[in-house]
MARBA-3410 file (N, C-alpha, C, O; in Angstrom, 1 decimal):
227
0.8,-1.2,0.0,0.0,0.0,0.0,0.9,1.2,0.0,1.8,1.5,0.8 ~ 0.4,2.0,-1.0,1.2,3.9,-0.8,0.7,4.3,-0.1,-0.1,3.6,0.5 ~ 1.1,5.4,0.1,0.1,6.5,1.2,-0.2,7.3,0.6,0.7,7.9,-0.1 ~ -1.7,7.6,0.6,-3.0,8.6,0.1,-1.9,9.6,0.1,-0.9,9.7,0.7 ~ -2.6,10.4,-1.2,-2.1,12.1,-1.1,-3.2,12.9,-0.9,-4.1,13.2,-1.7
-3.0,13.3,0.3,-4.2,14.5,0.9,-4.1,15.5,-0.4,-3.0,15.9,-0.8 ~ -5.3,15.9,-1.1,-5.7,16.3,-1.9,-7.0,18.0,-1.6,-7.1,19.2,-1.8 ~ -7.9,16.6,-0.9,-9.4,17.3,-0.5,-9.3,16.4,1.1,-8.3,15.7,1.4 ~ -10.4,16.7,1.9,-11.0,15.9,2.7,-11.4,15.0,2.6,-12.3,14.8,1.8 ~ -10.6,13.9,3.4,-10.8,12.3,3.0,-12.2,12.0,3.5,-12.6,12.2,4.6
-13.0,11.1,2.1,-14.3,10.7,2.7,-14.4,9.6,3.2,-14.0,8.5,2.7 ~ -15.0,9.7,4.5,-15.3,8.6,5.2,-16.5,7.8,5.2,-17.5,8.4,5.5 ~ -16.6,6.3,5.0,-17.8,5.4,5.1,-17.9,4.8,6.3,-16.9,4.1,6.7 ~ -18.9,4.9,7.0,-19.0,4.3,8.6,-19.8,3.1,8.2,-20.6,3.2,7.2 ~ -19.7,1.9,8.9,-20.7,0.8,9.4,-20.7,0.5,10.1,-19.7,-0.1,10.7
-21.9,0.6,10.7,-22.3,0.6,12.0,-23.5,-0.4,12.5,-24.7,-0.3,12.2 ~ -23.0,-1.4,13.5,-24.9,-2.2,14.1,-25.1,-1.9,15.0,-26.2,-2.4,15.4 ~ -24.5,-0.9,16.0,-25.5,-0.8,17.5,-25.3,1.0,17.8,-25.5,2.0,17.2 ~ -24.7,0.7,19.2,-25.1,1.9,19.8,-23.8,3.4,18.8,-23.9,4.6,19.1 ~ -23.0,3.1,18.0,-22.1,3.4,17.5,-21.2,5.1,18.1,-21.0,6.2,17.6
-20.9,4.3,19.3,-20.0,5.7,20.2,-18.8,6.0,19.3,-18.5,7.1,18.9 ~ -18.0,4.6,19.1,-17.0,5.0,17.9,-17.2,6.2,16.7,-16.3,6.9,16.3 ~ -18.8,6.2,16.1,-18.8,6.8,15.2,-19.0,8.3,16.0,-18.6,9.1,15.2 ~ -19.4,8.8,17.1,-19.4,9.6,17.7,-18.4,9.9,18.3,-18.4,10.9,19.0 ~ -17.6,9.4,18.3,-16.2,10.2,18.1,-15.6,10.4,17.0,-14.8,11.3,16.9
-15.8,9.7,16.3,-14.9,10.5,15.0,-15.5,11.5,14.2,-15.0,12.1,13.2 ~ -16.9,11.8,14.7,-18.0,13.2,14.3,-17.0,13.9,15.4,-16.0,14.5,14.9 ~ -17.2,13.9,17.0,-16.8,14.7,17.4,-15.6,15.1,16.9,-15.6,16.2,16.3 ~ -14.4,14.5,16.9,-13.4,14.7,16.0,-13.3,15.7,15.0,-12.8,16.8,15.2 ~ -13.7,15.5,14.1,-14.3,16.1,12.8,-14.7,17.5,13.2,-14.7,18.4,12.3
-15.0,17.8,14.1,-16.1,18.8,14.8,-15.6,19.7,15.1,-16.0,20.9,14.9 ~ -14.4,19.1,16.0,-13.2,19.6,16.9,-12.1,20.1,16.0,-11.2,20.8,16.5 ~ -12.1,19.7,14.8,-11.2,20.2,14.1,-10.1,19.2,14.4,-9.1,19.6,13.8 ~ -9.8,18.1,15.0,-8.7,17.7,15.0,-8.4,16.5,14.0,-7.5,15.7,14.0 ~ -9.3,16.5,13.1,-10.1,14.9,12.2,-10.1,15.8,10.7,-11.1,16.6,10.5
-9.3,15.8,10.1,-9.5,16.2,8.7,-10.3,15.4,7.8,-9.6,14.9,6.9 ~ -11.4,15.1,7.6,-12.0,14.4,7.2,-14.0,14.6,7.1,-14.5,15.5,7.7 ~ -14.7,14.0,6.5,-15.9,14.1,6.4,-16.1,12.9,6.1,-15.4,12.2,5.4 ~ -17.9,12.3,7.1,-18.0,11.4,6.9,-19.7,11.5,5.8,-20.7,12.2,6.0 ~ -19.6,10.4,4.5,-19.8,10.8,3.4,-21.4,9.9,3.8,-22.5,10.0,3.4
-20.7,9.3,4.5,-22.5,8.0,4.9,-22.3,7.5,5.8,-21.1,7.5,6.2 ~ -22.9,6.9,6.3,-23.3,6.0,7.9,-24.4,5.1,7.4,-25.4,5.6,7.1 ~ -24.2,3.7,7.4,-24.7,2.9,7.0,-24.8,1.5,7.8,-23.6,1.2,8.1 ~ -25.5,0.8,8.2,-26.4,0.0,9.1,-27.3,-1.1,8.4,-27.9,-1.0,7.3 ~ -27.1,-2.3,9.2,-27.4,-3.7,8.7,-28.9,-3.5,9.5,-30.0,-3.8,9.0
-28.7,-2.9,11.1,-30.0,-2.7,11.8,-30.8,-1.8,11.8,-30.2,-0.8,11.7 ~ -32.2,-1.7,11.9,-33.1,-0.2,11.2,-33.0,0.7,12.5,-33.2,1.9,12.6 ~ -32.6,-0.7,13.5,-32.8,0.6,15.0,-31.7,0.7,15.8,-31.8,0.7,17.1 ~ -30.3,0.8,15.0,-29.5,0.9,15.7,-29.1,2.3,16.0,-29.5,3.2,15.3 ~ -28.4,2.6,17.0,-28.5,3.9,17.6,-27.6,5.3,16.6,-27.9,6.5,16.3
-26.2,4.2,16.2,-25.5,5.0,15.0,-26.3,5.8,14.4,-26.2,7.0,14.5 ~ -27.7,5.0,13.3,-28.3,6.0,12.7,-28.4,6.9,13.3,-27.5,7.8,13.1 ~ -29.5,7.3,14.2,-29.6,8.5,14.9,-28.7,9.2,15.4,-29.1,10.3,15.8 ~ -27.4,8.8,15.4,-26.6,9.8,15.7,-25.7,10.6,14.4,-24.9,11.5,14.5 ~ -26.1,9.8,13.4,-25.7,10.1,11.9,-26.9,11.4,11.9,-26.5,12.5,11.6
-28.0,11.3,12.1,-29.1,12.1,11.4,-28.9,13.3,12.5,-28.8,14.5,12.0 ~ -28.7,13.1,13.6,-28.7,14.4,14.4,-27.4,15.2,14.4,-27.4,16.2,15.1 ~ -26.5,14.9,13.7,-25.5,15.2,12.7,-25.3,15.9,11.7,-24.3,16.6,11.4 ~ -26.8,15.5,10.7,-27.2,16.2,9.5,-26.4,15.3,9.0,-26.3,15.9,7.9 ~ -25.8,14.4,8.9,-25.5,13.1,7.7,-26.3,12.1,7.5,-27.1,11.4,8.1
-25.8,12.1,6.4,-26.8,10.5,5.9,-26.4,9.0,6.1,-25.5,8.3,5.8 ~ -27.6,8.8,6.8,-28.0,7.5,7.3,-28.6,6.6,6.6,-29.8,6.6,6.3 ~ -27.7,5.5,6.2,-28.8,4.5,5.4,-28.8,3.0,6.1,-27.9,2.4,6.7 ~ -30.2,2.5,6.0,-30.6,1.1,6.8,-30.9,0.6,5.9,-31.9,0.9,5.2 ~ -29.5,-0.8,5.5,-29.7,-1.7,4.1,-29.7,-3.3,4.8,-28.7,-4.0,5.0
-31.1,-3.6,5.0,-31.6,-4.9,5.4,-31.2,-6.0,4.5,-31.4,-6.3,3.3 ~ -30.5,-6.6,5.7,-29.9,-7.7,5.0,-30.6,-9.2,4.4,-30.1,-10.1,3.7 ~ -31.8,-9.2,4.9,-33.1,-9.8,5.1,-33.1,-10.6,3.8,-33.1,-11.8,3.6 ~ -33.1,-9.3,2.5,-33.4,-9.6,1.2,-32.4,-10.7,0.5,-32.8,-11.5,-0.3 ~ -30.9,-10.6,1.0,-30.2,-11.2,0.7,-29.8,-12.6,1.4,-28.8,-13.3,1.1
-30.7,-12.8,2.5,-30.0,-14.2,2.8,-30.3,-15.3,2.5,-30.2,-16.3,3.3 ~ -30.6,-15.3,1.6,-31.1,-17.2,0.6,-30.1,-17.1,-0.6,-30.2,-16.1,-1.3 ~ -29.2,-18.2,-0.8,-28.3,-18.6,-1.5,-27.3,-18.8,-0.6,-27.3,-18.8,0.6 ~ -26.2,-19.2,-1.4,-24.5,-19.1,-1.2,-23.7,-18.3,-1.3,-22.5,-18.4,-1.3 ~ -24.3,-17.5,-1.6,-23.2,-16.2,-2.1,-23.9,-15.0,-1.1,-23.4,-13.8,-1.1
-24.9,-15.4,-0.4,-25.8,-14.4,0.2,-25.0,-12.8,0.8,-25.4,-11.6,0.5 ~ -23.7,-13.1,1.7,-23.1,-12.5,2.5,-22.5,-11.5,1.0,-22.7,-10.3,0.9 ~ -21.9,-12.3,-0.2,-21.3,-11.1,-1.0,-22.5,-10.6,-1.6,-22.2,-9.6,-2.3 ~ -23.7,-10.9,-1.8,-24.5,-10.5,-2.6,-24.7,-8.7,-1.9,-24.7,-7.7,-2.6 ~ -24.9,-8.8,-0.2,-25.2,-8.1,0.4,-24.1,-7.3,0.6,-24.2,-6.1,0.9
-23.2,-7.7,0.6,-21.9,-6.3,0.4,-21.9,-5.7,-0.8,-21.8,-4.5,-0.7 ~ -21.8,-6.3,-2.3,-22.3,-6.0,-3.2,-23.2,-4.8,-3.3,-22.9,-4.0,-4.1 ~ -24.3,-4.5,-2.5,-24.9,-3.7,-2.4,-24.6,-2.0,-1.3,-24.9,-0.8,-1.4 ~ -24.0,-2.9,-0.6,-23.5,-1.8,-0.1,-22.2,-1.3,-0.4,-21.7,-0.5,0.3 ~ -21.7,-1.8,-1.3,-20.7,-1.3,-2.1,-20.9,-0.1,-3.0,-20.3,0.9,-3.2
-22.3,-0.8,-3.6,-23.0,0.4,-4.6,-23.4,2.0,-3.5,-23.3,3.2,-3.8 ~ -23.6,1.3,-2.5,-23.6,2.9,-1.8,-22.4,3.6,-1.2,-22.5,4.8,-1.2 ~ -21.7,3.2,-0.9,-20.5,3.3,-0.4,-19.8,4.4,-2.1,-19.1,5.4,-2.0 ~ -20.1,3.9,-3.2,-19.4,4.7,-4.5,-20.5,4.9,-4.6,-21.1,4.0,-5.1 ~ -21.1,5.7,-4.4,-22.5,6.5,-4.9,-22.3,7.6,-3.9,-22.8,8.7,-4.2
-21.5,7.4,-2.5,-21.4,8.4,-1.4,-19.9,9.1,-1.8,-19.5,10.2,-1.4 ~ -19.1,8.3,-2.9,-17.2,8.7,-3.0,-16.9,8.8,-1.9,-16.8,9.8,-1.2 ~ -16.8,7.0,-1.4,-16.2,6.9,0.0,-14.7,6.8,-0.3,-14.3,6.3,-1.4 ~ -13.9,7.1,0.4,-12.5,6.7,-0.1,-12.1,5.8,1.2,-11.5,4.7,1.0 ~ -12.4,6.0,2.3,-12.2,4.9,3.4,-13.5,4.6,4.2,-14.5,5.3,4.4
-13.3,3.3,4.6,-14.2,2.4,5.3,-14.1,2.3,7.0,-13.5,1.4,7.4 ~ -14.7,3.0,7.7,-14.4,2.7,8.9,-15.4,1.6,9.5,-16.6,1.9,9.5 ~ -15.1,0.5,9.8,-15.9,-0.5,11.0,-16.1,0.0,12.3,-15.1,0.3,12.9 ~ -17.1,0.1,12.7,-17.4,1.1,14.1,-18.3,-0.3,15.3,-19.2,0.2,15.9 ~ -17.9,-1.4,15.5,-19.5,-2.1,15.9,-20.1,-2.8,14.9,-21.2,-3.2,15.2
-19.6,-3.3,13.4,-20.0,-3.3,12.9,-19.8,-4.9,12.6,-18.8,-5.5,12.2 ~ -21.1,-5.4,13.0,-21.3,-7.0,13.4,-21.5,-8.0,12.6,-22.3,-9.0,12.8 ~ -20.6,-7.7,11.5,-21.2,-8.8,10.0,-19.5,-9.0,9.8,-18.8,-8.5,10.6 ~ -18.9,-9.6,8.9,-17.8,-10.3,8.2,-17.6,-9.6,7.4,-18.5,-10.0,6.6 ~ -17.1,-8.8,6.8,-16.5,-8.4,5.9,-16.4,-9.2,4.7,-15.7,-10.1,5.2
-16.7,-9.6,3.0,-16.6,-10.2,2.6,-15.4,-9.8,1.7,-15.1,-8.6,1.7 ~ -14.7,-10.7,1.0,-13.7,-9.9,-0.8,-14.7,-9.1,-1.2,-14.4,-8.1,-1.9 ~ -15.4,-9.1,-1.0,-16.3,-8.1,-2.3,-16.0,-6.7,-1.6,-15.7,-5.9,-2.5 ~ -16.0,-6.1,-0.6,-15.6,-5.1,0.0,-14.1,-5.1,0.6,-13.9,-4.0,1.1 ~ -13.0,-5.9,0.7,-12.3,-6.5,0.7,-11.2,-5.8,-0.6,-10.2,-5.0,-0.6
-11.8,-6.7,-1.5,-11.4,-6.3,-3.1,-11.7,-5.2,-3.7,-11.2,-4.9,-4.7 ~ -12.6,-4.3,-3.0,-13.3,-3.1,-3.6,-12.2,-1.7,-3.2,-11.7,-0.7,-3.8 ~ -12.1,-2.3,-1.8,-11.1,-1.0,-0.5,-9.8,-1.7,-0.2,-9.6,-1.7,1.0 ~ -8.7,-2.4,-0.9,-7.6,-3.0,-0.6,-7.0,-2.0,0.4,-7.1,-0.8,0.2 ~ -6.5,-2.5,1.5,-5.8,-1.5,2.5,-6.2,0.0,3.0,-5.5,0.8,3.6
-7.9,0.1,2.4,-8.6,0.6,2.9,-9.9,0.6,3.7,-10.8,1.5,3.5 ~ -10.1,-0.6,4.7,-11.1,-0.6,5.5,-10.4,-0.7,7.0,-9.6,-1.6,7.4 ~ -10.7,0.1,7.5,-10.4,0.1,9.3,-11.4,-0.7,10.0,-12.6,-0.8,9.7 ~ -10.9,-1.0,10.6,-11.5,-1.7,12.3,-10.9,-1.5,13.3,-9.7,-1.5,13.2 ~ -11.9,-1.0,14.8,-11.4,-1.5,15.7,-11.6,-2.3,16.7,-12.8,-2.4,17.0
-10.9,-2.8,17.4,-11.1,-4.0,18.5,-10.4,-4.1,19.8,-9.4,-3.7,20.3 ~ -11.7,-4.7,20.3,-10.9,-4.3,21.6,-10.3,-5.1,22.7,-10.7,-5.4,23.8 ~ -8.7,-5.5,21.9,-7.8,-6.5,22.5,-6.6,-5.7,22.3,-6.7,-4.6,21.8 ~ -5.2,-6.2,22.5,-4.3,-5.7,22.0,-4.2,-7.3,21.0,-4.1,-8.4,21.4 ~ -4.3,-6.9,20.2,-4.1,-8.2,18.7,-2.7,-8.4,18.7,-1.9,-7.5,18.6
-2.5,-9.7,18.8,-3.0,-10.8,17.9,-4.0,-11.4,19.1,-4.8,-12.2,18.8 ~ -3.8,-11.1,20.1,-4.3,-11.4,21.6,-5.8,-11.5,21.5,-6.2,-10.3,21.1 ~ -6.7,-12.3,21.5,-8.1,-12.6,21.6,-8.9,-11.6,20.1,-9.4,-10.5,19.9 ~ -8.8,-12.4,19.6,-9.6,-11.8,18.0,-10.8,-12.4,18.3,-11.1,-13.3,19.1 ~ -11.6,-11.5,17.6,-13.2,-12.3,17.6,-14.2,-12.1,18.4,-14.3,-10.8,18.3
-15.2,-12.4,19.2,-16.0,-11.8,19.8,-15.7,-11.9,21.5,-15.0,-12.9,21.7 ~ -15.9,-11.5,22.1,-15.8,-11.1,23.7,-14.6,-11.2,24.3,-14.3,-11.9,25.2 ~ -13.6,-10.4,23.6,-12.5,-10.2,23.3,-12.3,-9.7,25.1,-11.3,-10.2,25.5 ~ -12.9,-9.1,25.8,-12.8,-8.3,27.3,-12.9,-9.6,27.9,-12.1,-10.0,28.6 ~ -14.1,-10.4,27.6,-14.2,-11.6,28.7,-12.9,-12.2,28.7,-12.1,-12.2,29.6
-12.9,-13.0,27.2,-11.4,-13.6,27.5,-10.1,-13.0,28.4,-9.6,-13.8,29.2 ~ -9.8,-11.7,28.3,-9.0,-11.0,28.6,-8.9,-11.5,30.6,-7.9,-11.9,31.3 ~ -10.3,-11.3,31.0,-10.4,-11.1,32.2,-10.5,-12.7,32.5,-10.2,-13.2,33.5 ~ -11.0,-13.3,31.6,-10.9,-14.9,31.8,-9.1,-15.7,32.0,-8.6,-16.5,32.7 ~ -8.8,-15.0,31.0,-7.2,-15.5,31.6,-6.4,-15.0,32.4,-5.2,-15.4,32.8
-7.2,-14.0,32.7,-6.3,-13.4,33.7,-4.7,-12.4,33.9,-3.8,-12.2,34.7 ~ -5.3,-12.0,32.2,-4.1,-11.3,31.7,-4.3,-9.7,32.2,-5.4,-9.1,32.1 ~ -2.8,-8.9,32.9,-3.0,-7.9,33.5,-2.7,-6.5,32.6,-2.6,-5.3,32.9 ~ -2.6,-7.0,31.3,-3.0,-5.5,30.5,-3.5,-5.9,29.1,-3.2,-6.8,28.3 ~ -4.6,-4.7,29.2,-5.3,-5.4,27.9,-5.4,-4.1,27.1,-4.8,-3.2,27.5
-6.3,-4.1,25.9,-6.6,-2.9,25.5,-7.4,-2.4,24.5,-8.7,-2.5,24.7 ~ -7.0,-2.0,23.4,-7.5,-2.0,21.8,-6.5,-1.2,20.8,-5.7,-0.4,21.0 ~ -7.0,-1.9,19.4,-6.3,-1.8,18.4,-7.2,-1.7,17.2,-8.3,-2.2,17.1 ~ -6.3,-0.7,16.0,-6.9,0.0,15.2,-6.2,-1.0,13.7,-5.0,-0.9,13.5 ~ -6.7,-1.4,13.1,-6.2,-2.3,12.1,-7.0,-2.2,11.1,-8.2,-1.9,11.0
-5.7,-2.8,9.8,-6.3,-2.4,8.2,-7.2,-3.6,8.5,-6.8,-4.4,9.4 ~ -8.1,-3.7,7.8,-9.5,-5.1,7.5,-8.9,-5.9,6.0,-9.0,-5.4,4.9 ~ -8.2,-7.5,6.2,-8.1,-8.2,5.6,-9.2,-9.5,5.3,-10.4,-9.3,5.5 ~ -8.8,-10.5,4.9,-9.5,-11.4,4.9,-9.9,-12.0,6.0,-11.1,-12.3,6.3 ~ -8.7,-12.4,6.9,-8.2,-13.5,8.1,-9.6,-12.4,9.2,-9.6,-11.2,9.0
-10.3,-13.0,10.2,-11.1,-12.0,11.6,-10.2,-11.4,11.8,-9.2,-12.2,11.8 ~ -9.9,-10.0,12.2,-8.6,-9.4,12.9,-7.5,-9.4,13.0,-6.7,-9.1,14.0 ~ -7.3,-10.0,11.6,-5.6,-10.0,11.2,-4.8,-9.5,10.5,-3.6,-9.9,10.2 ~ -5.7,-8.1,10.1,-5.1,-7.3,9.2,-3.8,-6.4,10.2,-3.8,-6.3,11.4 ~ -2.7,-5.7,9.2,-1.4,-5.3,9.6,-2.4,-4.0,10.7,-3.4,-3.4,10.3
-1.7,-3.8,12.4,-1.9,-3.1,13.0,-1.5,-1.4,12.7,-0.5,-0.9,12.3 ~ -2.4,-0.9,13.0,-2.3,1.0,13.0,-2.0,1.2,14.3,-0.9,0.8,14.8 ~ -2.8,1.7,14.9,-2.6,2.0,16.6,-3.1,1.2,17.8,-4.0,0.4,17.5 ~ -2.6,1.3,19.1,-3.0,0.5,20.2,-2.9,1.4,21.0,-2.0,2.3,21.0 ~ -4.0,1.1,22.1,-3.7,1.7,23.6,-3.8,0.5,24.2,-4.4,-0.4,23.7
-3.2,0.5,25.3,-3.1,-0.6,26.5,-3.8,0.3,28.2,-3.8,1.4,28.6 ~ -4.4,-1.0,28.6,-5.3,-0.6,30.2,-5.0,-1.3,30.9,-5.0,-2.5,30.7 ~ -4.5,-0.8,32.1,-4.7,-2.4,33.0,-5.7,-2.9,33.4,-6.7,-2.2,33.8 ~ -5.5,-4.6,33.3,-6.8,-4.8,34.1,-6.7,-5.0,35.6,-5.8,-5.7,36.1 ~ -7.7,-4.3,36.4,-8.1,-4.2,37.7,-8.3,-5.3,38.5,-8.9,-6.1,37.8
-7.9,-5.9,39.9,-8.3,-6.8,40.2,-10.0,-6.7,40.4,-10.4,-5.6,40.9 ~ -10.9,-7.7,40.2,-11.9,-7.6,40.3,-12.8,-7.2,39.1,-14.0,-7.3,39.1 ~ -11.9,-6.5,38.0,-12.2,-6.5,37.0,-13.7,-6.9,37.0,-14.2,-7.1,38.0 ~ -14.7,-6.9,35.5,-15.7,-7.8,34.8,-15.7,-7.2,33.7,-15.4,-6.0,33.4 ~ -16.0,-8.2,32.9,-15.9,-7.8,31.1,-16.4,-6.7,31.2,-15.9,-5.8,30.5
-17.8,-6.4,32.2,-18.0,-4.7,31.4,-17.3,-3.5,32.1,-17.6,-2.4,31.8 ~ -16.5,-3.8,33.1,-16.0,-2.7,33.9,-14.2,-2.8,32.8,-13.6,-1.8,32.4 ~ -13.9,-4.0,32.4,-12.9,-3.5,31.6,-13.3,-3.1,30.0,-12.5,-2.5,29.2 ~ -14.6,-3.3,29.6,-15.0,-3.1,28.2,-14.5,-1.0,28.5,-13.8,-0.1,28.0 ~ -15.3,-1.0,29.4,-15.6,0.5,29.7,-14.1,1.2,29.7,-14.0,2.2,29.1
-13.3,0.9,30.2,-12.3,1.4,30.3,-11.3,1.2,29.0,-10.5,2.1,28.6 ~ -11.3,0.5,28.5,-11.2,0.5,27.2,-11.8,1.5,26.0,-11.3,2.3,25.1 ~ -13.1,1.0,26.4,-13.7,2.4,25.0,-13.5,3.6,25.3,-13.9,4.5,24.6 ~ -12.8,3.8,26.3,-12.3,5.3,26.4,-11.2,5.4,25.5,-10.9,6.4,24.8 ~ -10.4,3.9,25.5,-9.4,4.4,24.8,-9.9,4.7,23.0,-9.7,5.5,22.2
-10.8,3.3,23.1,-11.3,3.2,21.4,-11.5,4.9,20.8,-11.0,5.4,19.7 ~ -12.3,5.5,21.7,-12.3,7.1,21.3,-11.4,8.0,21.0,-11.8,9.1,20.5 ~ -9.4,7.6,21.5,-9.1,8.7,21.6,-8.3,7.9,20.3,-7.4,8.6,19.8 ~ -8.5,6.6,19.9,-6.9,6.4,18.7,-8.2,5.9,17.7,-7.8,5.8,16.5 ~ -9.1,5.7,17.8,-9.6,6.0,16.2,-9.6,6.8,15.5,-9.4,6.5,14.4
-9.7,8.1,15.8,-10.0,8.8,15.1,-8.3,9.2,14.3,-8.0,9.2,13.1 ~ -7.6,9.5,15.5,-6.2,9.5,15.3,-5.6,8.8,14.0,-4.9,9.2,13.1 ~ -5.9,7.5,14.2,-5.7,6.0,12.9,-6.2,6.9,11.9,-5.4,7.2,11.0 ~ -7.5,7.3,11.8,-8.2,7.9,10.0,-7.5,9.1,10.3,-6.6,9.2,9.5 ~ -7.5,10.3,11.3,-6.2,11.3,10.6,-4.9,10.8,10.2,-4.2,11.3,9.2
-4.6,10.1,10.7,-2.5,9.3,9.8,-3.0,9.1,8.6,-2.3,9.3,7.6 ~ -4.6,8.7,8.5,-4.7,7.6,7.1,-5.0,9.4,6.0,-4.6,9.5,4.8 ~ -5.5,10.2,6.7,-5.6,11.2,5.8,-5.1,11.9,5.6,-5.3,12.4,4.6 ~ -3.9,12.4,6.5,-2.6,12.7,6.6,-1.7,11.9,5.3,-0.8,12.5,4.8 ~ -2.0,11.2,5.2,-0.8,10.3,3.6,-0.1,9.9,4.8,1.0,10.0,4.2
0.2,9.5,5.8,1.2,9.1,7.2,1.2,7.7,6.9,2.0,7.1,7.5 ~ 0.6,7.1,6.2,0.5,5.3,6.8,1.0,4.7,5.3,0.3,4.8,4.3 ~ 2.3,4.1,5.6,2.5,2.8,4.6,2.7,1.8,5.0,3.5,1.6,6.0 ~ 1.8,0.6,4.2,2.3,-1.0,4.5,3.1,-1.7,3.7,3.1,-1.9,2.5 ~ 3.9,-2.3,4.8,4.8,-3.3,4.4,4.9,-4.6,5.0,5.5,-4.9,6.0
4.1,-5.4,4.1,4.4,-6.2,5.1,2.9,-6.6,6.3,1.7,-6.6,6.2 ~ 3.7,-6.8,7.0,2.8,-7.2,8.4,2.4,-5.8,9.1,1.5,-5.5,9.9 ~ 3.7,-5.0,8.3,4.5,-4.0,9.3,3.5,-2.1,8.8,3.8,-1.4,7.8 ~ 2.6,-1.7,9.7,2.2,-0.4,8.9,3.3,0.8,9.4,3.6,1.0,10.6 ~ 3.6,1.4,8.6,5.2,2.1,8.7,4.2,3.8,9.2,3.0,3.9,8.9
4.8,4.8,9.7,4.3,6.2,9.9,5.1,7.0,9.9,6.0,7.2,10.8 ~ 4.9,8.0,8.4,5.9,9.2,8.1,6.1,9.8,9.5,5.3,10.0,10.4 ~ 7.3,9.9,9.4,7.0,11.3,10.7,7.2,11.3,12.1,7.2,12.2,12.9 ~ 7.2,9.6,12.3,7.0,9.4,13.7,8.2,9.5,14.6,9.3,9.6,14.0 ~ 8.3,9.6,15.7,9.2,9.7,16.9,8.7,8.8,17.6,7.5,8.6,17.9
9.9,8.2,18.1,10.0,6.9,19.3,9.3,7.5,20.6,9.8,8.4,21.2 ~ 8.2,6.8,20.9,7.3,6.5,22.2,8.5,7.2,23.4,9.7,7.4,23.2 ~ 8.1,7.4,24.2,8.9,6.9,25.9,8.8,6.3,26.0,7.7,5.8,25.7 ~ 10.1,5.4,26.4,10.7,4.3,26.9,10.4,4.1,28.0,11.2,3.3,28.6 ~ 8.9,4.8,29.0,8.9,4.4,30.2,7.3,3.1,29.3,6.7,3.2,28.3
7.4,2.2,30.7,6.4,0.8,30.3,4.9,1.1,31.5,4.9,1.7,32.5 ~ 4.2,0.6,30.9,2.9,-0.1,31.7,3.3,-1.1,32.5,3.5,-2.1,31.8 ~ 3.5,-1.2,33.6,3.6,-2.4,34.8,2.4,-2.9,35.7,2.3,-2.5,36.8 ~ 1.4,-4.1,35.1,0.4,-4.3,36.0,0.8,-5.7,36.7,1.1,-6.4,35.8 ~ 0.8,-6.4,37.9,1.0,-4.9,39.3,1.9,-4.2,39.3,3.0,-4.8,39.0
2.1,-2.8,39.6,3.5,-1.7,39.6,3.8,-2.5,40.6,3.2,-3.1,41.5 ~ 5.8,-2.2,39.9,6.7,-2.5,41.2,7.1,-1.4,42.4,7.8,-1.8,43.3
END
C-alpha cells in the first residue's frame, strides 16, 4: 500500500450495528477540528440501531440496508456487500471505517477497499480476536489489555496493525468494567488512525504499517501490578 495524497478531505464510510460511540467520536473529532475528514455515509445492517440517529442528528446521511433480502443462497453475505458497495461509490467513499459493525466483511468489500477498510477491536491483537474479546482477557487473567486499530483483511482481525492503547486490568475486573475502560481508549486512537490515514502518514509493508514522521514513544512501560 502507498500512502494517500491529501488532496481534499478524506471521505469517510461508517458501518455501523448498534449503539455506535465510535462513530461519535470521530464526528466529534471532525467537529473539533482535530479529524481532517468528512463522513460521506453512515450505513447500518440494523433499522434501530443507535449509530443511525446519531448520523441524522449530525445532518449526515444515514442508510438502513436490510440484510433480510439477501440471505437465501450461497453467495448471500457477498450479494449483500455488493450492495452496499453500490452505496459506499454513490457516497465517493475513499475509506471504510468498522465502528460495531457485526457482520464479516466479505472480498467483495475486501477487493473493492484494498488496505482501505479500518476496524477496531478491543484487545491488543494478535491477543483474543473475535468476539468477547474483554471476557477472554479477564478470563485468563491477563494484567494489561486494550485496543487496536487495524487495516481489514480477509483472516477475523488479522489485518497489519495502525494504533494501540493498553489498560490495566483491575483486580476484580468484569468484562463490562474492563470493556468501559477501554472504550475510552477506542475514542481517543480512532480517530487518530483515520487522521494518519488522511494525513498520507501510513505505509504498509508487510505485516509492518510504517508512519511518516514518527518519533519513538517513551521508553517508560505499563507495569500491571507496579513495582
Amino acid at each position: 500500500m502507498s500512502a494517500r495524497v491529501p488532496t481534499s478531505k478524506l471521505r469517510v464510510g461508517v458501518l455501523a450495528s448498534g449503539r455506535g460511540t465510535n462513530l461519535q467520536a470521530i464526528i466529534d473529532a471532525i467537529e473539533a477540528g482535530t479529524l481532517d475528514a468528512r463522513i460521506a455515509v453512515v450505513i447500518s445492517n440494523k433499522q434501530e440501531a443507535q449509530a443511525l440517529e446519531r448520523a441524522r442528528r449530525h445532518g449526515l446521511t444515514g442508510v438502513f440496508l436490510d440484510p433480510k433480502p439477501f440471505a437465501h443462497g450461497s453467495n448471500s453475505r457477498e450479494a449483500y456487500d455488493r450492495a452496499i458497495l453500490d452505496v459506499l461509490q454513490k457516497h465517493e467513499v475513499e475509506l471504510i471505517a468498522l465502528a460495531g459493525y457485526m457482520k464479516i466483511v466479505t472480498p467483495v468489500l475486501i477487493g473493492a477497499y484494498p488496505d482501505r477498510i479500518m476496524n477496531i477491536h478491543p484487545s491488543l491483537l494478535p491477543a483474543f480476536p473475535g468476539l468477547d474479546a474483554q471476557k477472554k482477557a479477564v478470563d485468563w487473567g491477563v494484567k494489561i489489555a486494550g485496543c487496536t486499530v487495524h487495516f481489514v483483511t480477509e483472516g477475523v482481525d488479522e489485518g497489519p496493525i495502525i494504533i494501540q492503547a493498553a489498560v490495566p486490568v483491575l483486580q476484580g475486573d468484569t468484562a463490562d468494567t474492563l470493556s468501559a475502560r477501554i472504550l475510552v481508549q477506542e475514542h481517543r486512537i480512532y480517530p487518530r488512525a483515520i487522521q494518519l490515514y488522511a494525513e498520507g502518514r501510513l505505509r504498509i509493508e508487510g505485516r509492518h504499517v510504517l508512519l511518516a514522521g514518527a518519533s519513538d514513544p517513551a521508553t517508560g512501560s505499563l507495569i500491571n501490578p507496579s513495582l
